[in-house]
Backbone bond lengths (Angstrom), bond angles and torsions (degrees), N, CA, C in turn:
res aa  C-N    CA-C-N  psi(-1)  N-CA   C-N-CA  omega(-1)  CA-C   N-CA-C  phi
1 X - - - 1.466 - - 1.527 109.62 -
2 X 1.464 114.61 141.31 1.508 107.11 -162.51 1.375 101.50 -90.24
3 X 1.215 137.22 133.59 1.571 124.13 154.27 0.711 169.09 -82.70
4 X 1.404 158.18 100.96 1.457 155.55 -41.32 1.413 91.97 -110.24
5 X 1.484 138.03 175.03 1.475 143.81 173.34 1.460 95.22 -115.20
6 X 1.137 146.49 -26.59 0.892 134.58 158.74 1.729 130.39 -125.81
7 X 1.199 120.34 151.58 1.728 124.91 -173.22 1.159 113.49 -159.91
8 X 1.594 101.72 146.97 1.793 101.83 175.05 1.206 102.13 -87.45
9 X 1.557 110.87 136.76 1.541 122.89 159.87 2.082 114.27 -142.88
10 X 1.142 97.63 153.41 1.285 120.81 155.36 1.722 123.69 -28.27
11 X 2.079 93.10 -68.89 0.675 95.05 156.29 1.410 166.26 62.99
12 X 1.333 83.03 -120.62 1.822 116.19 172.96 1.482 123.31 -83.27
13 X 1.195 131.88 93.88 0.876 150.86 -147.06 1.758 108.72 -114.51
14 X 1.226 122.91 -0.01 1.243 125.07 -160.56 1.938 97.22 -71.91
15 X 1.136 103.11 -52.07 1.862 101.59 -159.91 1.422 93.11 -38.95
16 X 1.415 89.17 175.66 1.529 119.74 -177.26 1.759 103.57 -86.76
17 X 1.391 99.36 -47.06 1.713 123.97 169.52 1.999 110.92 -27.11
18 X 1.635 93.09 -37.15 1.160 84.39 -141.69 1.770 100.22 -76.37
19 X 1.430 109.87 -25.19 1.761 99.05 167.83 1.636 101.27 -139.18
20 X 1.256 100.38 111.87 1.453 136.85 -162.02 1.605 98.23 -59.08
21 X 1.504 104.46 -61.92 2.134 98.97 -179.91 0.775 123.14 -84.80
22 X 1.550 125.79 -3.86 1.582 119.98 153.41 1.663 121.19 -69.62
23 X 1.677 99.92 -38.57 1.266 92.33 174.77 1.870 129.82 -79.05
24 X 1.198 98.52 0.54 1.538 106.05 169.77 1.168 98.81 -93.48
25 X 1.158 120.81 -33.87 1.424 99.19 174.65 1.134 131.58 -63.23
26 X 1.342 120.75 -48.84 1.821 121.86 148.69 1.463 110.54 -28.34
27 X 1.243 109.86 -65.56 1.847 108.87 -173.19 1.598 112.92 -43.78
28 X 1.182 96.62 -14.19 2.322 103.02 -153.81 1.307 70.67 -111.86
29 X 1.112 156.92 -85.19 1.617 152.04 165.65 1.640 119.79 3.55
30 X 1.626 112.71 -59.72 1.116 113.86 -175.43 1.868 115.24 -72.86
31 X 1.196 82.35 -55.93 1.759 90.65 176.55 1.996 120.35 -67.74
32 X 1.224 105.24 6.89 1.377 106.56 174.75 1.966 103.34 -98.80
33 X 1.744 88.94 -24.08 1.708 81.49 -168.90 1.625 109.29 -96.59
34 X 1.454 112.01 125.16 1.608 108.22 -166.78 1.593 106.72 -76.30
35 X 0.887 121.07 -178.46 1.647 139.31 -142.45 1.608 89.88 -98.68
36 X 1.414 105.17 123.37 1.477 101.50 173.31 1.205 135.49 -70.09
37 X 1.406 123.37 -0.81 1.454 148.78 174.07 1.384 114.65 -150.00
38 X 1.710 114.20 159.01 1.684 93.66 -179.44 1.596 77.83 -117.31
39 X 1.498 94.77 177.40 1.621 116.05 179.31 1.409 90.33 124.14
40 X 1.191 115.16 -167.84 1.733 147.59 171.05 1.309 115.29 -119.47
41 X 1.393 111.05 -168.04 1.674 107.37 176.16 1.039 139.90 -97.33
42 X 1.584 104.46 18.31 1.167 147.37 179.99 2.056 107.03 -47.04
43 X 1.490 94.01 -51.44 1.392 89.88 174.51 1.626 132.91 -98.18
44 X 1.549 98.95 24.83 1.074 112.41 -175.21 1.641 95.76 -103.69
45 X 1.019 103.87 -44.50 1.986 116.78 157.20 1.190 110.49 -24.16
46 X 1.535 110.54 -77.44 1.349 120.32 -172.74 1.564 121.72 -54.91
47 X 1.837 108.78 -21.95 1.607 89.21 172.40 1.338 99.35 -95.49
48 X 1.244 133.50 -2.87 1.373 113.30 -173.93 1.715 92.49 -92.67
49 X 1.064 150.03 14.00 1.429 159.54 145.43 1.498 114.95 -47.65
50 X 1.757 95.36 -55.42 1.212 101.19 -171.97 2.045 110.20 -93.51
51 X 1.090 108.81 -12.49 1.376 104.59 166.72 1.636 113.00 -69.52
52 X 1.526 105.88 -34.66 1.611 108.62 169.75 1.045 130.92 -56.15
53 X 1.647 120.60 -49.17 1.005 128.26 143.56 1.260 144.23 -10.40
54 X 1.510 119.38 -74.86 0.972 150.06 -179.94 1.707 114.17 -70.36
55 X 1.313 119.70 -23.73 1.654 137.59 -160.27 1.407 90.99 -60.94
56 X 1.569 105.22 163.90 1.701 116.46 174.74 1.401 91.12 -104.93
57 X 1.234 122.26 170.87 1.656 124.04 165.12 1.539 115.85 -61.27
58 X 1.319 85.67 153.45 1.621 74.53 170.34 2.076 129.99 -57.91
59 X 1.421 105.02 -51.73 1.100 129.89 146.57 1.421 161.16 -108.89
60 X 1.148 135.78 -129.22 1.754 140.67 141.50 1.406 86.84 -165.11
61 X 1.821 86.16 166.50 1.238 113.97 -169.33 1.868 96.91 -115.42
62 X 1.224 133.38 111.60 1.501 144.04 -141.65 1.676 89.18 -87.96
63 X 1.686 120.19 130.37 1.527 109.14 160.38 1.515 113.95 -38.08
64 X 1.759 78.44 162.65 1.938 89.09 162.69 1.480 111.02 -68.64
65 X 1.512 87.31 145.19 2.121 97.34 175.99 1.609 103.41 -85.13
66 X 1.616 127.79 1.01 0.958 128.35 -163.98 1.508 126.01 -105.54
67 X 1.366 132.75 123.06 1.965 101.25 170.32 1.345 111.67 -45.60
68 X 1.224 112.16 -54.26 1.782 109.84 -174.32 1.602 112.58 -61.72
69 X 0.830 136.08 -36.75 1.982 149.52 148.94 1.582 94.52 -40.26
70 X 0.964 139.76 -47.95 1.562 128.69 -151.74 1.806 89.79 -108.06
71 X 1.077 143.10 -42.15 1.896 150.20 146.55 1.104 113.29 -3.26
72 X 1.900 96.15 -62.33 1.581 124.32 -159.69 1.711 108.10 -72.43
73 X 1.592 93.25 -43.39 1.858 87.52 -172.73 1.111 102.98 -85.39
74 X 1.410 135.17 -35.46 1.479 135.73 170.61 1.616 119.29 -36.95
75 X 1.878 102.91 -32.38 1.311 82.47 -178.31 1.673 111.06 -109.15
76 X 1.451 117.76 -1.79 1.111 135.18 157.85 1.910 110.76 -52.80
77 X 1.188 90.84 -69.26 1.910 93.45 160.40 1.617 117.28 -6.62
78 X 1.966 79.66 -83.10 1.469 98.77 -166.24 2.024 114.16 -73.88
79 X 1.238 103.72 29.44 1.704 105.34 176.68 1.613 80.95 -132.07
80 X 1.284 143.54 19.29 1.463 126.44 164.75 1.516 130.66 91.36
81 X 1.866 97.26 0.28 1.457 102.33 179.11 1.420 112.82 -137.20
82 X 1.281 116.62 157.19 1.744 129.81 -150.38 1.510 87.97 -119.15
83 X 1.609 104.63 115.09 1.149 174.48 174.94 1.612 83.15 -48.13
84 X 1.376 95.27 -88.14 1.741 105.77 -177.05 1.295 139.18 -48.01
85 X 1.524 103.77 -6.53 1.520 133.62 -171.34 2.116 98.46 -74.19
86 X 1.309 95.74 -66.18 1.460 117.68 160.76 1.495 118.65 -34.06
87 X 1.431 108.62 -69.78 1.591 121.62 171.89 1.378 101.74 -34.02
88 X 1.064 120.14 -77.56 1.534 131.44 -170.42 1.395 103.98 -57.69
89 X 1.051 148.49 -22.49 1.491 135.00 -173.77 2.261 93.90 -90.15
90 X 1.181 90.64 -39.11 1.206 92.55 -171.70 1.431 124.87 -74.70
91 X 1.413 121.85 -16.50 1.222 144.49 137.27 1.686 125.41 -52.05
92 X 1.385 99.75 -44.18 1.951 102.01 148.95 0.849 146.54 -64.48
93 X 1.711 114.08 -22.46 1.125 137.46 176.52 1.795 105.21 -74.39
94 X 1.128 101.51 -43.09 1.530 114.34 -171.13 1.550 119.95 -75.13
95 X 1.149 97.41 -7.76 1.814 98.59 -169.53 1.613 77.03 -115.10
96 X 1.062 136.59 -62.48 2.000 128.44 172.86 1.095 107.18 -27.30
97 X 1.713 125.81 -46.99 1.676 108.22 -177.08 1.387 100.10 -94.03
98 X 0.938 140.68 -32.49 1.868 119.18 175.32 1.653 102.27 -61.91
99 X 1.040 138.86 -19.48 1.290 138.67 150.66 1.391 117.98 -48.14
100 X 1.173 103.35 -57.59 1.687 117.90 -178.09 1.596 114.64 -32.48
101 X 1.365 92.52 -73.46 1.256 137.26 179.12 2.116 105.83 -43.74
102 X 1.355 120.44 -31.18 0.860 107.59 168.13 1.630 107.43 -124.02
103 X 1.221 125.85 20.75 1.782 129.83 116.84 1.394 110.54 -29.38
104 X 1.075 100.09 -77.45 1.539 107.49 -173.16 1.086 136.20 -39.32
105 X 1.286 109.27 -44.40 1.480 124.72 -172.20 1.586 107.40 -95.86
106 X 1.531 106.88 1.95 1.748 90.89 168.94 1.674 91.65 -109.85
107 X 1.366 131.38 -15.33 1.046 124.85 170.94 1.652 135.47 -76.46
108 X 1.672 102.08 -0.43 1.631 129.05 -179.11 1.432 93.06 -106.99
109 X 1.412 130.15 -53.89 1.383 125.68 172.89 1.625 125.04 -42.01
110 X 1.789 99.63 -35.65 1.472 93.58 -173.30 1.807 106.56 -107.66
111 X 0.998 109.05 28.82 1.756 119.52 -178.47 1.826 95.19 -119.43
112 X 1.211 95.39 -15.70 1.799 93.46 -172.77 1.689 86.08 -110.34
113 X 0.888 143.74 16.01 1.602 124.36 -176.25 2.062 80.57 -127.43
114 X 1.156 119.87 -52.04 1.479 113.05 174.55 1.437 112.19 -59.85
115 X 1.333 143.23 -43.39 1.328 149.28 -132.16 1.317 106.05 -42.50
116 X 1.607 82.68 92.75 1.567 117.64 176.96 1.442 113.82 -60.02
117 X 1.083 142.66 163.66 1.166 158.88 -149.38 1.582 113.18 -113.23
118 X 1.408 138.56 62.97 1.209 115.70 -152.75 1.228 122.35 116.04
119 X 1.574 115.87 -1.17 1.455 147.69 -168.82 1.808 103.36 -57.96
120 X 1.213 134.03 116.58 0.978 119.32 -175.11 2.088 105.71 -73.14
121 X 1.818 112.74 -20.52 1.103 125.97 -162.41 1.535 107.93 -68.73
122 X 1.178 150.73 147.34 1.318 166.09 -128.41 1.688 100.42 -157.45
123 X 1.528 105.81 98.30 1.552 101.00 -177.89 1.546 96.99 -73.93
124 X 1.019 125.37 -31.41 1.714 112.90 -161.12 1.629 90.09 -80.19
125 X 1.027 135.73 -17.42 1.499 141.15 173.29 1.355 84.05 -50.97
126 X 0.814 107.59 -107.48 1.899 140.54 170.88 1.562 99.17 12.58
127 X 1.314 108.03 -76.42 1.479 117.60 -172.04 1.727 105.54 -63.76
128 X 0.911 116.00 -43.26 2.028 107.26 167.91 1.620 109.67 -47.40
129 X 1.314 97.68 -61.28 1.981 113.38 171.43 1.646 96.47 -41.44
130 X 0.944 142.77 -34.20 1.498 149.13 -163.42 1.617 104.29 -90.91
131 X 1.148 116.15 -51.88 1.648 119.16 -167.83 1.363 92.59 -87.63
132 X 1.191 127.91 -21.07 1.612 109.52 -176.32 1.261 93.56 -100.61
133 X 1.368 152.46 -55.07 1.626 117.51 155.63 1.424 129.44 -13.09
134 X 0.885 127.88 -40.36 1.609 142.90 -173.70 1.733 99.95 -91.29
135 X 1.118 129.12 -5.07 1.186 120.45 -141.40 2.199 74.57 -121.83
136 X 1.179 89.26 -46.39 1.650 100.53 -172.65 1.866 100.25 -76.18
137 X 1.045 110.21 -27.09 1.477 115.05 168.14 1.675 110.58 -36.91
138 X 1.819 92.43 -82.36 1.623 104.78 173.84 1.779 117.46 -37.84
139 X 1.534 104.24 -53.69 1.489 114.29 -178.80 1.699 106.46 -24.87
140 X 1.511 103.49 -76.40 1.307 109.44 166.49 1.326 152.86 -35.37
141 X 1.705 96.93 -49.47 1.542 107.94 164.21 1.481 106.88 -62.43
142 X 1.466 130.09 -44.38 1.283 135.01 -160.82 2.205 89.95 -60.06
143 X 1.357 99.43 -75.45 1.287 102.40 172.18 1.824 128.13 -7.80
144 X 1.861 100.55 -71.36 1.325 83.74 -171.48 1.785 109.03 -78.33
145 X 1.695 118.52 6.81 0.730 102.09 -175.50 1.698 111.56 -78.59
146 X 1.453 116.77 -12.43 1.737 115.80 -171.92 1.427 91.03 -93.67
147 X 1.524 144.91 12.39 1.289 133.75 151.02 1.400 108.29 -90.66
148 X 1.678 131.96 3.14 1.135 120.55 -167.69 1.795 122.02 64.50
149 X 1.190 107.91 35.39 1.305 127.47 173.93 1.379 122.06 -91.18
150 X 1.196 138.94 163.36 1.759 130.23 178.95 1.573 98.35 -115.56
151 X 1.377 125.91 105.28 1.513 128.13 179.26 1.396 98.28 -60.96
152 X 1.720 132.54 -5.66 1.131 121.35 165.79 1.480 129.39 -63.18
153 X 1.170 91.76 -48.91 1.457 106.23 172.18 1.680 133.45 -28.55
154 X 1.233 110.41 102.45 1.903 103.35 170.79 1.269 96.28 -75.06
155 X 1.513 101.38 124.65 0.997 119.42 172.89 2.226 118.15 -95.97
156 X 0.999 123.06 161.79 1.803 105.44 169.44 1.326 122.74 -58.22
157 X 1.218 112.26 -38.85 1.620 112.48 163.06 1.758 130.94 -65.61
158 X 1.039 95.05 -10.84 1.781 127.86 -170.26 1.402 86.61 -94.46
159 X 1.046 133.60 -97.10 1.551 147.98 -179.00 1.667 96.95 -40.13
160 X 1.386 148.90 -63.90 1.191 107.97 -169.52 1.884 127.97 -95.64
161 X 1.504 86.09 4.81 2.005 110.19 159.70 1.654 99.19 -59.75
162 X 1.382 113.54 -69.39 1.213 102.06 -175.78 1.549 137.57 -68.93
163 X 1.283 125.52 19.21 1.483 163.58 -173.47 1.566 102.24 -106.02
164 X 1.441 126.04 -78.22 1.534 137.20 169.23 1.042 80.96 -48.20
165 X 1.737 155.64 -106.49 1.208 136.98 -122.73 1.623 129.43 -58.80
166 X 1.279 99.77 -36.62 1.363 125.40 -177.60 1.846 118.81 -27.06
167 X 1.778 72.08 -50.49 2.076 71.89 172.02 1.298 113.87 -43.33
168 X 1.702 108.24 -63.47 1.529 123.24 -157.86 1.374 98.06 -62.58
169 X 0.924 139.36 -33.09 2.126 140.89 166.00 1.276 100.59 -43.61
170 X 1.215 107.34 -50.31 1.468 111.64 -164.73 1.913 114.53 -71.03
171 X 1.263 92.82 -33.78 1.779 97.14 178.54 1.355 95.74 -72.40
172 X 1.318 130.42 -75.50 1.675 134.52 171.91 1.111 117.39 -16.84
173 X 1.418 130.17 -28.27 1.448 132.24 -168.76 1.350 113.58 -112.17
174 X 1.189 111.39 -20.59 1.765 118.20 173.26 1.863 113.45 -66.54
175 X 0.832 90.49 119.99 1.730 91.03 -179.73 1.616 118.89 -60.83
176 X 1.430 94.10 -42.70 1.584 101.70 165.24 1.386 119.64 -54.65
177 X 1.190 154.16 -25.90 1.368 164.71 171.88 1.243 79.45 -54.53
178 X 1.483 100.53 136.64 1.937 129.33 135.09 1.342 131.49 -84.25
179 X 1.065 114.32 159.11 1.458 109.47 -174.07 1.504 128.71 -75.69
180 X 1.353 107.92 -10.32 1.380 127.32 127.14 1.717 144.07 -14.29
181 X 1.278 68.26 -68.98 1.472 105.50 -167.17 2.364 98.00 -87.99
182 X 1.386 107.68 -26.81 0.887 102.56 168.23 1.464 121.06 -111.73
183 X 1.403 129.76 7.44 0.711 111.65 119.23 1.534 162.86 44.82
184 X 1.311 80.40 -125.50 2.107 126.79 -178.12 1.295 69.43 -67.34
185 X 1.365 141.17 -80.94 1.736 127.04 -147.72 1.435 127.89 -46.09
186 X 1.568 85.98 -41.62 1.588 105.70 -176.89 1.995 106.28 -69.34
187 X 1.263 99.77 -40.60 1.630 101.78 178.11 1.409 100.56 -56.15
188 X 1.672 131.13 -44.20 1.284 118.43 -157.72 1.531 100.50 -62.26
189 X 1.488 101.22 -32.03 1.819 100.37 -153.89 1.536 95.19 -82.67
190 X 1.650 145.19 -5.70 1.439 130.44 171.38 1.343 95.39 -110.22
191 X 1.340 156.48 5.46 1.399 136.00 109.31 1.156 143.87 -35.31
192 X 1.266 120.92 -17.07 1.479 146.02 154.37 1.926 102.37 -91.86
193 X 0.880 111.36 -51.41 1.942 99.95 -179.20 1.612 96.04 -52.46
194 X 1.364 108.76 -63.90 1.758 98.79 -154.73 1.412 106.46 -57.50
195 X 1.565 124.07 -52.41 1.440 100.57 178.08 1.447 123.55 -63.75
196 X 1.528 127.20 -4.37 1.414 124.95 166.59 1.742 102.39 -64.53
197 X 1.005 103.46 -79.32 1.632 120.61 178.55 1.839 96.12 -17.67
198 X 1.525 122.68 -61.98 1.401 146.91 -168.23 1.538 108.33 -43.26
199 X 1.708 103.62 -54.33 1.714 115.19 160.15 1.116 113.54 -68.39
200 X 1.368 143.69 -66.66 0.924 110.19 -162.34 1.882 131.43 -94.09
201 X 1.258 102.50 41.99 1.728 124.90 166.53 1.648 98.11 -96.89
202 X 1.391 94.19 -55.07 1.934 96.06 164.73 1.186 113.02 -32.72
203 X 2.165 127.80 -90.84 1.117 124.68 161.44 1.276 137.65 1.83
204 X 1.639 106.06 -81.59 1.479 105.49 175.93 1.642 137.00 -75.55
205 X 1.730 82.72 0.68 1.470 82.04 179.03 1.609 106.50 -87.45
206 X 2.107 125.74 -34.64 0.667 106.19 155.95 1.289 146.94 -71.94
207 X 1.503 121.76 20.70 1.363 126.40 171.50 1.378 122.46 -105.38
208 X 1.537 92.01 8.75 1.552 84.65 165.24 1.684 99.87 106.65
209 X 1.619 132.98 -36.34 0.920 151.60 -118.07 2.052 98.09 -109.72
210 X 1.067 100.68 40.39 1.829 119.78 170.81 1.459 105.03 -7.69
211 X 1.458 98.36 -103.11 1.546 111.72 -171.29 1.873 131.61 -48.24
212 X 1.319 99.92 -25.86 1.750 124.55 125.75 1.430 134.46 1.28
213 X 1.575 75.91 -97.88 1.987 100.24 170.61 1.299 105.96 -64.38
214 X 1.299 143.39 -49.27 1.283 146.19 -164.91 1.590 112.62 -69.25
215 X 1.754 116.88 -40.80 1.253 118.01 -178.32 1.929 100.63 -81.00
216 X 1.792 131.85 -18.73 0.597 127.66 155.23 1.861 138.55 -68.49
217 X 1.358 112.88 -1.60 1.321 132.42 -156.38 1.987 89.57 -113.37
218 X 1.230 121.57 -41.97 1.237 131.50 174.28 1.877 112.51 -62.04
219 X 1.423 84.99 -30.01 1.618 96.66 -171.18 1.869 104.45 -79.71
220 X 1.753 98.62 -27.57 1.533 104.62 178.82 1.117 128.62 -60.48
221 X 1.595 96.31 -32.11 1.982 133.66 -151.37 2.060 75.91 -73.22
222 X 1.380 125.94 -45.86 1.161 119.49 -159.63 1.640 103.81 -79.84
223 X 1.043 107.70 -47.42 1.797 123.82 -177.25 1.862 90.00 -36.53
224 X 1.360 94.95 -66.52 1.269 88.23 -168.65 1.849 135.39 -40.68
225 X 1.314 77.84 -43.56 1.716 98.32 174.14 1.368 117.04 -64.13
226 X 1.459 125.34 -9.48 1.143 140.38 -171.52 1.409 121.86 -109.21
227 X 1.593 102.04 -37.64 1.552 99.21 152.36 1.647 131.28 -80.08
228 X 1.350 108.64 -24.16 1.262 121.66 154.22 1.378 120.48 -31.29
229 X 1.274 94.62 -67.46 1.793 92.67 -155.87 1.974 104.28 -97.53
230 X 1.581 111.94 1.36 1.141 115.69 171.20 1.557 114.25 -84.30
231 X 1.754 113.51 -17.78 1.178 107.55 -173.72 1.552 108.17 -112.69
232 X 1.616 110.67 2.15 1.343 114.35 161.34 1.728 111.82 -82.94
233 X 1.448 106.61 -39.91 1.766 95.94 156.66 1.069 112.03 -36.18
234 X 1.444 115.67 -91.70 1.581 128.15 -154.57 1.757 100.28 -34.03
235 X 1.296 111.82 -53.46 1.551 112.89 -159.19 1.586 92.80 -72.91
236 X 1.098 137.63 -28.20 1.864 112.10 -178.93 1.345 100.21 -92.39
237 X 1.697 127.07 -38.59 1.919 102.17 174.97 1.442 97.12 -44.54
238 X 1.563 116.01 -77.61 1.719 101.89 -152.38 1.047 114.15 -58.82
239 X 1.679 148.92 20.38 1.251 120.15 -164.98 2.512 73.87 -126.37
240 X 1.347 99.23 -4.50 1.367 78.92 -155.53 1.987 83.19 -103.17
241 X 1.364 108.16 -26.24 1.671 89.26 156.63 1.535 122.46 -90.08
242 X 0.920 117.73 40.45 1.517 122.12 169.12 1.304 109.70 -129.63
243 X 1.535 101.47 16.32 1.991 118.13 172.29 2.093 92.70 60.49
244 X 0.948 122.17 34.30 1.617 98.84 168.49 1.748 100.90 -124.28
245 X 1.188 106.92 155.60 1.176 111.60 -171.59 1.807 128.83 -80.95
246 X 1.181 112.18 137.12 1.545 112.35 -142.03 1.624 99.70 -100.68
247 X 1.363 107.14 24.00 1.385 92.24 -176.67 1.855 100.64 -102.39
């Protein structure tokens, strides 16, 4: 039986509500003790100004290992547009769907260990949503591989994709999470795919890069179907454990 994402309990003890003269007492506590410095945070701004400043990038984007990779950006170069701009998105793209891909599979694991009774969720849904993640994986690697790119490569967009995602790994992987509750996670992370997918049809279409955009636009046709029917889940569980009717 799956368990609920939300419940009243005891418990929970966090509010302030919950013990009234302790928490005035904090309040009569704070406002008796004066400010250990005066100013605002104004100068806390200013060093984080200068740490900005000063910062290295997050990454680089590594030449092509290829003659035809080194051809391609050379002549991309010389028409006014960076080659590496692409690389790096496409390297984000690629570490988001090997991500995906194991979304999925903690989110099929925990719909098959609940298999609720009445479940509006579709495991064999689920598991297609899974192979075509994996399926858009290759797409990509194949990709930067006909620019002469290394799908090995962490790229800066790669490295700070997988940073933003991390939370949503983290809800997916907690046992305590409901499916509910995972969900909402999983929606955040194909609200972020489709507009990835969205740029880079943009990209390659302005680079000239046809057959590209088109095998990427097929890959959208699926995104879509995936946020679709992940955010028509989410919206009838919560509306159908909150007793209101989901039609």
């Amino acid at each position: 039986m799956e368990k609920t994402s939300v419940e009243m309990s005891s418990k929970n003890r966090t509010g302030i509500g919950m013990s009234p003269v302790d928490s005035q007492r904090m309040i009569d506590a704070a406002q008796a003790a004066p400010p250990s410095s005066s100013g605002d945070e104004s100068a806390l701004a200013k060093l984080d100004s200068v740490y900005i400043r000063e910062a290295e990038p997050v990454g680089s984007v590594p030449p092509p290992g290829t003659l035809k990779g080194m051809a391609q950006a050379t002549l991309q170069k010389l028409t006014g547009k960076h080659p590496e701009v692409l690389v790096d998105k496409l390297g984000e793209r690629l570490a988001f769907e090997r991500t995906g891909t194991r979304l999925y599979d903690y989110l099929i694991n925990k719909c098959e260990t609940a298999s609720e009774a009445g479940s509006p969720i579709s495991v064999d849904t689920l598991k297609r949503f899974r192979r075509e993640e994996a399926q858009h994986f290759k797409l990509v690697a194949k990709a930067l591989e006909s620019l002469g790119a290394d799908p090995t490569t962490q790229t800066p967009g790669a490295d700070v994709s997988a940073v933003a995602s991390s939370g949503v790994l983290q809800i997916m992987s907690d046992p305590r999470t409901s499916i509910d509750q995972s969900l909402e996670a999983i929606l955040t992370a194909e609200l972020v795919d489709h507009a990835g997918w969205e740029l880079l049809i943009r990209l390659t279409s302005e680079m000239g890069l046809d057959d590209m955009a088109n095998d990427f636009r097929t890959a959208l046709t699926e995104e879509d179907d995936h946020l679709m029917q992940v955010r028509q889940w989410h919206e009838q569980s919560t509306l159908s454990h909150a007793g209101v009717s989901a039609i």
